[in-house]
N, C-alpha and C positions, 0 to 999 in steps of 0.2 A: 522352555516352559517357565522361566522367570520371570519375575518382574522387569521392566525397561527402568529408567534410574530418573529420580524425579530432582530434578537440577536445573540451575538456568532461569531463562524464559518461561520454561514450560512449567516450572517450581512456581516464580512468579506471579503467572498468568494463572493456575488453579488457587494457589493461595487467597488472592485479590478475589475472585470467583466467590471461592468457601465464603471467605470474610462478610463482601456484600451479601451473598445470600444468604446468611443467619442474620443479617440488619434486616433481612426485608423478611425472612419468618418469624423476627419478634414484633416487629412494626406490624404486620397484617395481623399477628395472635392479639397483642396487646393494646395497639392504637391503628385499629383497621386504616381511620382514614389517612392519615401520616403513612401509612404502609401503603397506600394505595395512591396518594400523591406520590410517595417515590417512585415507584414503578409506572405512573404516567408521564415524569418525568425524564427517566431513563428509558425507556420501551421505544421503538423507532415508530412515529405516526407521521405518514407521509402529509397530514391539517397540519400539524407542530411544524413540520420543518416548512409548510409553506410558509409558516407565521416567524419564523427567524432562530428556531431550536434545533441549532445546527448540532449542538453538543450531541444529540442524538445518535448519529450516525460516530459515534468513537465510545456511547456508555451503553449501548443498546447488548452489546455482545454480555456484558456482565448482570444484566438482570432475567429473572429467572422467576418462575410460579410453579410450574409444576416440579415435582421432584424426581420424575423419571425423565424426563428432557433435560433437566441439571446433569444428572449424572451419566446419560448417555453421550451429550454433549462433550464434557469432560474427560469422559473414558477416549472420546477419539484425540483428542487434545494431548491426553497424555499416553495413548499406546502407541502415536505417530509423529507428535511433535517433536520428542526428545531424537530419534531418527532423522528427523528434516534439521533437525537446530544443529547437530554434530557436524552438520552438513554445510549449511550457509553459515554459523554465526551466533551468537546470541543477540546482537543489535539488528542483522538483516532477517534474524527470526519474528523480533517483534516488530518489525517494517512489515515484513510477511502477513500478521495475525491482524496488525490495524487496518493495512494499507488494504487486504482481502475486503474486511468486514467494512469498511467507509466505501470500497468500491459496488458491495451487493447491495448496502442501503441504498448510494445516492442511484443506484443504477431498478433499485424497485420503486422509489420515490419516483424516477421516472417514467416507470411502467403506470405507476397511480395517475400521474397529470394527463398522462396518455388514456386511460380506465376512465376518467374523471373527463376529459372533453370527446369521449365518444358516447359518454352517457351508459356508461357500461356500470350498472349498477354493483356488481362483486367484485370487478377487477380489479388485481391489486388493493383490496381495502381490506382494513384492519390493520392488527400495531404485530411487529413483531420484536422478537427478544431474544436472546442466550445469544451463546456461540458457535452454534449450527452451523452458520456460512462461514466462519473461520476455520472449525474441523475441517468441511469440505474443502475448504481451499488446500489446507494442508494433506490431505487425503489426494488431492491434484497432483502436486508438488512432489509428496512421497513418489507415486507410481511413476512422474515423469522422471525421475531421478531414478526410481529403480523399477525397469519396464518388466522385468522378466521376474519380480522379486513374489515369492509367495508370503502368503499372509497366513497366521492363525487364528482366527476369529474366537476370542475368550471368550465363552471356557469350553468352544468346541474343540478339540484336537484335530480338526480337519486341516489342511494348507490348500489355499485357494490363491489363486493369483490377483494381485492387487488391480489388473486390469478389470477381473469379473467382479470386485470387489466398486470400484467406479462406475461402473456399468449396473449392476444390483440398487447403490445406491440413490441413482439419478433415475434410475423406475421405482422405486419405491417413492421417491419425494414425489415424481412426476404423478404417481397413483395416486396422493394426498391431495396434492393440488388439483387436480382434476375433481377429486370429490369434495373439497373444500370449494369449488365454484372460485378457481383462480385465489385463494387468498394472498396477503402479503408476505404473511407467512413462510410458505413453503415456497413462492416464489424466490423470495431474499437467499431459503437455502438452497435451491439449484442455481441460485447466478452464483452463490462463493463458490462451487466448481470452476464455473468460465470465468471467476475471479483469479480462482487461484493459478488456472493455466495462462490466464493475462500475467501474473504478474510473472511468473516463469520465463515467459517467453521474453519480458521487457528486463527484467530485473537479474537473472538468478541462471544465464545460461554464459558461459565464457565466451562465446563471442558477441553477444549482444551487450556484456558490460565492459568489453573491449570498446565495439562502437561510441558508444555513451561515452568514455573514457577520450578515445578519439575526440570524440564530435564537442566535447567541454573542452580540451584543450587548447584546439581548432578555434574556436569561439572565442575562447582568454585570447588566443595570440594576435586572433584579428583586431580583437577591442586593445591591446596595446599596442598594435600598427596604427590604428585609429590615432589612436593619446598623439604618437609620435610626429604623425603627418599633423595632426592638427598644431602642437608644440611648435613644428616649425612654419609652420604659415604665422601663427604669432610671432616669430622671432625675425620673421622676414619684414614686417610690419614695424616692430620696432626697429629694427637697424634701419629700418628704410627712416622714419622717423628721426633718428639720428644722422644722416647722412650719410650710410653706409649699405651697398647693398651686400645682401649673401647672399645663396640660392642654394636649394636643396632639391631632390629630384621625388618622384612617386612615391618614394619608398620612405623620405619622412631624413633620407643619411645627404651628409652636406656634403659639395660638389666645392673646394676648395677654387679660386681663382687660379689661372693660370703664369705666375708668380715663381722667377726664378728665382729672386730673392722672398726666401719663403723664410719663418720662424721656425720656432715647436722644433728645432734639429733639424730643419729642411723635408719634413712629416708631408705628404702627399695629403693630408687632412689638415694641414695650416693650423689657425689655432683653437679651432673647434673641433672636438672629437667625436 
């Protein structure tokens, strides 16, 4: 029944939260329009990002208006995130939180250009904001890490299993969006679900960061097989330029002459190594 421990990432990322959102409750109390530049600023609009406000899609998740979507926002942030961060990291925690929330905007941006050349007058439109689609991602993440694990939903005393828990959540948003006539809204936070099981599946499973691991290595060794073949075709060019041939085979490694008076100690690689 305790509190989860407020450290890290998850410390970080509510701090930063709090911080901007008493900027933008005195800016809206005391200098509405500066308050209200910020937050059009900050706020994800799929017109803005056509027009080159990318920044959008990394400050969207930290602005806030209402006061009960701040704080419910942040409650999933911090009853779940400190569980996922113990888990991956504090640096692939906050790849987690950004890498979520730039995947549900650019991917509702999407949904807009789409809303937008079908003449769909609600679809996808409007600005959205908070951290909704980064909770949800991390609410992803939690249950795929712990399938069988129950949940207590504070301050019910009830234990419900985090499966019913994703499942509950993604009809409840899908209930909004539907009676919101598609907004962006509520779109943005059902995609950090399918964000956050993206990035799971790419990111945050051992055998898939095996692969990746693999497949960069695999990559660097070919690109300095590359260097090497290429090195000795130059080399072969200048000795030939000098009067002198060598020759090297596929693999970029020198093919010494057949030379019983050989140097190097009589080295089967002459005097190039």
């Amino acid at each position: 029944m305790g509190f989860p421990p407020l450290r890290g990432a998850v410390r970080q990322i509510i701090l930063a939260s709090v911080a901007i959102y008493v900027v933008i409750l005195l800016l809206l109390s005391f200098k509405p329009d500066a308050g209200k530049a910020l937050v059009l600023l900050g706020s994800l609009s799929p017109e803005a990002i056509a027009h080159g406000w990318l920044w959008q899609l990394v400050t969207y998740p930290f602005v806030y208006v209402d006061p009960l979507d701040f704080v419910l926002s942040l409650l999933g942030i911090y009853f779940l995130g400190w569980a996922v961060e113990e888990r991956i990291g504090k640096s692939r925690f906050y790849a987690l939180f950004f890498g979520c929330s730039i995947l549900a905007g650019a991917a509702g941006f999407a949904l807009a250009v789409v809303g937008s050349g079908l003449n769909l007058a609600t679809f996808a439109r409007g600005t959205a904001f908070g951290c909704g689609a980064a909770a949800n991602a991390i609410l992803m993440v939690f249950y795929l890490f712990n399938r069988g694990a129950p949940l207590m939903l504070f301050p019910i005393p009830i234990q419900i299993p985090a499966k019913w828990i994703v499942i509950f959540t993604a009809a409840i948003e899908t209930a909004y969006l539907l009676l919101s006539h598609f907004a962006l809204f509520y779109f943005i936070l059902l995609l950090g679900l399918g964000a956050g099981y993206f990035w799971y599946a790419l990111f945050l499973t051992r055998k898939t960061s095996v692969s990746i691991s693999e497949r960069f290595y695999g990559l660097r060794n070919s690109y300095y097989r590359w260097k090497r073949r290429r090195a000795a075709r130059k080399f072969e060019v200048y000795m030939r330029d000098h009067n002198r041939t060598v020759t090297f085979d596929e693999h970029g490694n020198y093919i010494p002459p057949e030379d019983a008076d050989k140097k190097n100690g009589g080295s089967k690689s002459g005097w190039v190594n």
